[in-house]
C-alpha positions in Angstrom: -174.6 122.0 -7.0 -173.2 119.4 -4.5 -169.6 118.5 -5.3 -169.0 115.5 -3.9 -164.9 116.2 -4.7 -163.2 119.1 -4.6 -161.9 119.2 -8.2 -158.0 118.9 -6.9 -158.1 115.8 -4.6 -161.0 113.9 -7.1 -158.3 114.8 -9.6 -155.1 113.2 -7.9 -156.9 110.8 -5.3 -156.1 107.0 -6.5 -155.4 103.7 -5.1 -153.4 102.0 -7.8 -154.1 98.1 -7.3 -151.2 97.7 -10.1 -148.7 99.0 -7.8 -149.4 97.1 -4.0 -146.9 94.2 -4.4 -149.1 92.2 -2.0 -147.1 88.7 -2.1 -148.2 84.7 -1.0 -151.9 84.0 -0.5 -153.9 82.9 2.4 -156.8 85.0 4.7 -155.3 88.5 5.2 -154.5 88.4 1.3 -158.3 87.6 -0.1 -159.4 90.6 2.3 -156.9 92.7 0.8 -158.2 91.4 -2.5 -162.3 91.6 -1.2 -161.1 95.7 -0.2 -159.8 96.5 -3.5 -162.7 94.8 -5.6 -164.9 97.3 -3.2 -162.8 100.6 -4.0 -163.6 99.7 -7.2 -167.1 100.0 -6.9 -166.4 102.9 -4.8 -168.0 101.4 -1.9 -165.1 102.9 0.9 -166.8 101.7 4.0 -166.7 97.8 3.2 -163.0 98.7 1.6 -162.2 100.1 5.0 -163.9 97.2 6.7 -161.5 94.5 4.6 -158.4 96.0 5.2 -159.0 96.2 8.6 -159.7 92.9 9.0 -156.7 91.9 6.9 -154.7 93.9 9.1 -155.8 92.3 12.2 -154.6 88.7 10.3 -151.8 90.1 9.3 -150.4 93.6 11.1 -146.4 93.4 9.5 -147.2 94.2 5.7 -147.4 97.6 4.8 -149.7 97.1 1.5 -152.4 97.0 4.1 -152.0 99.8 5.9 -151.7 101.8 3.0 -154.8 100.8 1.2 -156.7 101.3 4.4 -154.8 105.0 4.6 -156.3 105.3 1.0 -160.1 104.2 2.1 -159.8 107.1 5.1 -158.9 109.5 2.4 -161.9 108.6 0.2 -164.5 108.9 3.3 -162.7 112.1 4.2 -161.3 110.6 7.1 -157.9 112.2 6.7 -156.3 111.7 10.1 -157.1 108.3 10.4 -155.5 107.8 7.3 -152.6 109.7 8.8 -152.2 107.0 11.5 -152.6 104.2 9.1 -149.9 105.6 6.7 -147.3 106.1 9.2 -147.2 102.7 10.2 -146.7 101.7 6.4 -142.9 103.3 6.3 -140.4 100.6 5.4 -136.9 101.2 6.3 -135.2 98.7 4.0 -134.1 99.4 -0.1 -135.4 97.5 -2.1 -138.5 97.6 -5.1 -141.0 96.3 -2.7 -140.0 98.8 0.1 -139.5 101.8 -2.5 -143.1 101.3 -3.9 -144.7 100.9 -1.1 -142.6 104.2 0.5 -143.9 105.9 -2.6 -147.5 104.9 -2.0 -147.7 106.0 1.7 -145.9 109.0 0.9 -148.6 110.3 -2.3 -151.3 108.6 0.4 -150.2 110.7 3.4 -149.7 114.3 0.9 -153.7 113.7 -0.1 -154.7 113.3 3.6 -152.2 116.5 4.7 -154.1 118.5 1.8 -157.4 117.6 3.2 -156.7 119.1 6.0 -154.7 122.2 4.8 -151.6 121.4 6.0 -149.7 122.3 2.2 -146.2 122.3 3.8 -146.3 118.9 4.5 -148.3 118.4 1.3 -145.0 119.9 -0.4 -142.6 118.0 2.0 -144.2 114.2 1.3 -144.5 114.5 -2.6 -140.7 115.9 -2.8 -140.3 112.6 -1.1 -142.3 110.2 -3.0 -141.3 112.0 -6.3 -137.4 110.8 -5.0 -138.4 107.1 -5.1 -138.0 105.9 -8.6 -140.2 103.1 -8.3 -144.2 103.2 -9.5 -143.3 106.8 -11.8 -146.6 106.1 -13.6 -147.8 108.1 -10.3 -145.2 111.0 -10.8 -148.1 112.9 -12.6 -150.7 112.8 -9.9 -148.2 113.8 -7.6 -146.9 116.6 -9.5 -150.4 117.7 -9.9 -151.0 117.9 -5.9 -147.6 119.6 -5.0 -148.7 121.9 -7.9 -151.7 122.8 -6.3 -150.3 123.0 -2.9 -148.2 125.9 -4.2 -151.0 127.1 -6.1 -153.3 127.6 -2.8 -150.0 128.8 -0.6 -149.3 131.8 -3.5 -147.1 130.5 -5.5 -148.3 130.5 -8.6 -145.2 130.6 -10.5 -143.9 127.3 -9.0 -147.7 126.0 -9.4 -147.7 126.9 -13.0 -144.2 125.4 -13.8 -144.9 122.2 -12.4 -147.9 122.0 -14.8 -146.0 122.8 -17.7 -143.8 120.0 -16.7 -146.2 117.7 -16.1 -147.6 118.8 -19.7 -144.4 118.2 -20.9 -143.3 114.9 -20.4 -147.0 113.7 -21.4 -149.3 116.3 -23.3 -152.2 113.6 -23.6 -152.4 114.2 -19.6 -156.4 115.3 -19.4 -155.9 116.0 -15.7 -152.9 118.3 -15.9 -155.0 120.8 -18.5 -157.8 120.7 -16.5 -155.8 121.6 -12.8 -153.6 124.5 -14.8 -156.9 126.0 -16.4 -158.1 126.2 -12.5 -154.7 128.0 -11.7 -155.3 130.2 -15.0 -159.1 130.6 -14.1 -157.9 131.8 -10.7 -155.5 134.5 -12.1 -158.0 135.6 -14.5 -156.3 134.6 -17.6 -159.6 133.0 -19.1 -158.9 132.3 -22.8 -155.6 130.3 -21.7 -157.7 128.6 -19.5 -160.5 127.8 -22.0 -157.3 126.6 -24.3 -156.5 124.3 -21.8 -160.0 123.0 -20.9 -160.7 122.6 -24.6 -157.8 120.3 -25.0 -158.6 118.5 -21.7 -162.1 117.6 -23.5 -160.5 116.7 -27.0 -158.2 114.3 -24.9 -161.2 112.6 -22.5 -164.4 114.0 -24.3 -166.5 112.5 -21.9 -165.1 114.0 -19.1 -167.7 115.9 -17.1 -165.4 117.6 -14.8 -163.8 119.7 -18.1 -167.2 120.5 -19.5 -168.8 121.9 -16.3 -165.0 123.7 -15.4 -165.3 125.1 -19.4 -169.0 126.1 -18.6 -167.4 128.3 -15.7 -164.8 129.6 -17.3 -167.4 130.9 -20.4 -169.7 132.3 -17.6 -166.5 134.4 -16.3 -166.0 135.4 -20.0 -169.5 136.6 -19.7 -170.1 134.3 -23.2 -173.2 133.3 -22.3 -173.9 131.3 -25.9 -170.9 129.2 -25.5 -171.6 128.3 -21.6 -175.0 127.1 -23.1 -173.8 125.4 -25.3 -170.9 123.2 -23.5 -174.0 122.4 -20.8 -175.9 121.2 -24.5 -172.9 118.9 -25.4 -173.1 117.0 -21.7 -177.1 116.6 -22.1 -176.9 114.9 -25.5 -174.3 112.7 -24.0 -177.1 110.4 -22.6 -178.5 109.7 -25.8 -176.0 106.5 -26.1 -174.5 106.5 -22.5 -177.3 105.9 -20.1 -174.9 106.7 -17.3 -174.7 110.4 -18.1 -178.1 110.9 -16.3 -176.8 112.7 -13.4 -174.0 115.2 -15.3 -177.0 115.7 -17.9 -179.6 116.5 -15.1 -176.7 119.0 -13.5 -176.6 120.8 -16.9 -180.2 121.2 -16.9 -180.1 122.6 -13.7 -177.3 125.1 -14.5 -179.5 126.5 -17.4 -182.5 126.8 -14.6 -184.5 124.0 -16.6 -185.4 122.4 -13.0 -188.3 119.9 -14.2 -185.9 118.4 -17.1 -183.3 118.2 -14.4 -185.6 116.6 -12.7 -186.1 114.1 -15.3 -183.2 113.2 -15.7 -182.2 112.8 -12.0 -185.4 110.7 -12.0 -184.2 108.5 -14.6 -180.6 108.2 -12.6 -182.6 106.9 -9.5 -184.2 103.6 -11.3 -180.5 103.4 -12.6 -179.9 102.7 -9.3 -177.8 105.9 -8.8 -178.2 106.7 -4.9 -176.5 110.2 -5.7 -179.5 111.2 -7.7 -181.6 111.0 -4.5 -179.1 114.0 -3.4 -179.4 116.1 -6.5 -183.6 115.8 -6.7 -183.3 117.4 -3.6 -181.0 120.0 -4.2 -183.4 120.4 -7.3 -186.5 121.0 -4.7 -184.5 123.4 -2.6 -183.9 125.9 -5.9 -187.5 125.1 -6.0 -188.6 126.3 -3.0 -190.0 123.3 -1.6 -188.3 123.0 1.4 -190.5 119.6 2.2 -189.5 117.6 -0.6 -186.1 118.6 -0.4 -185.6 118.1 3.0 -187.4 114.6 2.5 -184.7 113.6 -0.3 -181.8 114.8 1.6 -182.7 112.4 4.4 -183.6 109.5 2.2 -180.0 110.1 1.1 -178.7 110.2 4.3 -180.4 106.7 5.7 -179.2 105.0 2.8 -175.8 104.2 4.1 -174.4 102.5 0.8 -174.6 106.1 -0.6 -173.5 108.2 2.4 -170.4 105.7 2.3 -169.2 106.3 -0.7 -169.9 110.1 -0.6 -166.8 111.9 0.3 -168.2 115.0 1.8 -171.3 113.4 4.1 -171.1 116.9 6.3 -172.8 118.4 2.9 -175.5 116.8 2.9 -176.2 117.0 7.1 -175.8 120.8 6.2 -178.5 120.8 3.9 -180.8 118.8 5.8 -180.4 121.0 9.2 -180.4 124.1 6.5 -183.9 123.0 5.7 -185.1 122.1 9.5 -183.7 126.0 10.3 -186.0 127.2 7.6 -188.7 124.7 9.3 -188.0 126.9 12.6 -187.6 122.9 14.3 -183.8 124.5 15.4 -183.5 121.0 17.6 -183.5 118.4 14.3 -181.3 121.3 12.8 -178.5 121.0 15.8 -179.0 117.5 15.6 -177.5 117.0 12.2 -175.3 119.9 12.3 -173.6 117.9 15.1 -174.2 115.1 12.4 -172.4 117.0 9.7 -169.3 118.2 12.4 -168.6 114.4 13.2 -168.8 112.7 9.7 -165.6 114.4 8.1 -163.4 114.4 10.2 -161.4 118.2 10.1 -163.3 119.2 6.7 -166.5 119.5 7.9 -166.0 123.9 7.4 -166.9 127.1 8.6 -170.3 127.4 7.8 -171.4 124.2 9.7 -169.3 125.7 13.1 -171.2 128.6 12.7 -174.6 127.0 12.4 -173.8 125.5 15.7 -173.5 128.5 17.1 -177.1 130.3 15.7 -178.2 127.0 17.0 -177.9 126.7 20.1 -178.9 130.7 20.6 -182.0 129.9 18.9 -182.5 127.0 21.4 -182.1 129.3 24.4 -178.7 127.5 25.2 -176.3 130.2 25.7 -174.0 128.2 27.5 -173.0 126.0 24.7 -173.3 128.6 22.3 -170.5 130.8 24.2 -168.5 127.6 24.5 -168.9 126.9 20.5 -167.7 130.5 19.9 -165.2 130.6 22.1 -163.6 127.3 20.4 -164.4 128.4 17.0 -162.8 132.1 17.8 -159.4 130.0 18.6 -159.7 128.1 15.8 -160.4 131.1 13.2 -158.9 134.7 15.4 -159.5 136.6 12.0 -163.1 135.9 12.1 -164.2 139.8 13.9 -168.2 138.6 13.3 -168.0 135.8 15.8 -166.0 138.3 17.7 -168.7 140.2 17.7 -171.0 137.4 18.7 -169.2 135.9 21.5 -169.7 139.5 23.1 -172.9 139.3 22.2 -173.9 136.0 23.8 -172.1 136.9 26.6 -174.6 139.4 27.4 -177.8 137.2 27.3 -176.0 134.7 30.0 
């Protein structure tokens, strides 16, 4: 199903409200305010649109800059909120300058992540991890150098930084959860179930441990127990009407598609835009490429959703995925095109790709030889676009 995080950055991604020392009052300062009230309701592009606005009041404090870093990196905008963030550095020592050092620093390693770049990922939480100020992030941080090391190889320096983080506070949820994916990943599933089960006993409505658990049992081939950690999360909306959605993904997982249904149904009068998404992801399993493609782009046109989702090229995959099977290959380049400008550098292979199929299938070679040529630069291992590129070059 759709994951509209990655596990890592939904894990360590935060704008702590607690630490911006925004000082005085006045204009710039009830924007700031107005942005933060909208991160809370997870509503990025109006955050965006506040802190903007606050900086063009007021373009010499740094608390500005790096909340509006922050917003970039929840839209998935993570070179913007490169730019943002390295205007925020502050020269001076003092608490003020440290914290606000510290944020920027943990801002910029999330938006270096998003776009691979684990080196600096590394470099910038070393750095913020120096700043004593604001330690109540020192987990979060941990937890992304961790996985920086994790994804580069090193899985011994991943896995120590865990059990530090463990360490110095073993009621941590996240830190169990992000060393069961390292354990998952080297095959060592019953520590990874250990750590998962713990995650859940700590947060036990955290959806993000029972559906990792559910993974790890299906590894484990224990087909009884992956069944029933996807029961637990369905009776979950007997008294927490906001459990529609995981409830609805469960359901889904154990190929019960019309009581996913239901429940995704149910989400919608909630007023859950994300539901829209899932019914059709729900159709597509289906086989009905109409009503899918029909929820995808009622998704898309509601722009309150499609704000706060972070990974908008998903969903203009899906909906030029169903035009391709529609054989209407110009409303499928059209949103693949979509899909390539919404996020920014993490829009992925498979979308670069379609371009290519697309414009061959649209008898524009041209573009398509230009498309592979640029991907081939960007990906040299990739010997089946090679292939292609030779290919196209023979139908011009």
């Amino acid at each position: 199903m759709h994951r509209k995080h990655g596990i890592i950055l939904k894990a360590v991604i935060t704008v702590c409200s607690a630490a911006f020392l925004v000082t005085g009052c006045g204009k710039a300062d009830s924007l700031y305010d107005k942005g933060m009230d909208y991160i809370k309701d997870k509503d990025y592009k109006q955050a965006l649109e506040c802190f903007d606005d606050a900086i063009a009041v007021n373009n010499e404090k740094a608390e500005y800059y790096i909340a509006s870093g922050m917003a970039y990196n929840y839209l998935g905008k993570y070179q913007d909120a490169i730019k943002r963030f390295s205007k925020a550095f502050q020269s001076s020592e003092n608490s003020i300058s440290n914290t606000n050092n510290k944020q920027l620093y943990y801002g910029e390693a999330i938006s270096y992540y998003g776009i691979n770049d684990y080196d600096k990922v590394i470099d910038d939480c070393k750095k913020a991890l120096d700043i004593k100020q604001v330690d109540n992030l020192n987990n979060k941080i941990n937890c992304l150098m961790a996985s920086a090391y994790q994804t580069k190889g090193d899985v011994k320096k991943a896995k120590e930084i865990y059990d530090s983080v463990i360490k110095s506070n073993n009621k941590y949820a996240k830190a169990y959860i992000m060393r069961a994916g390292l354990y998952r990943d080297t095959k060592d599933y019953d520590n990874a179930q250990k750590d998962l089960t713990k995650a859940i006993d700590l947060e036990e409505k955290n959806v993000d441990a029972y559906f990792e658990l559910y993974n790890v049992y299906k590894l484990k081939k224990d087909n009884d127990s992956a069944t029933g950690i996807l029961n637990k999360v369905i009776d979950m909306v007997a008294s927490d009407e906001s459990m529609y959605i995981p409830a609805g993904k469960a359901y889904y997982y154990q190929g019960k598609y019309d009581d996913a249904m239901e429940m995704f149904n149910s989400a919608e009068k909630n007023g859950e835009a994300d539901a829209i998404y899932y019914k059709g992801v729900v159709y597509a399993k289906k086989g009905d490429n109409k009503s899918a493609l029909k929820q995808y782009k009622k998704y898309a046109d509601k722009e309150s959703a499609l704000a706060k989702a972070t990974k908008k090229s998903d969903v203009y995959d899906k909906i030029a995925k169903c035009y391709m099977l529609e054989e209407d290959y110009d409303n499928a380049l059209l949103y693949v095109r979509k899909g390539l400008k919404a996020d920014d550098q993490t829009a992925g292979v498979k979308l670069l790709k379609k371009q290519v199929i697309l414009y061959e299938k649209t008898g524009n070679y041209k573009d398509a030889l230009k498309c592979a040529r640029e991907y081939v630069k960007t990906y040299p291992d990739d010997k089946e676009m090679k292939k292609e590129v030779r290919f196209i070059k023979t139908r011009i």
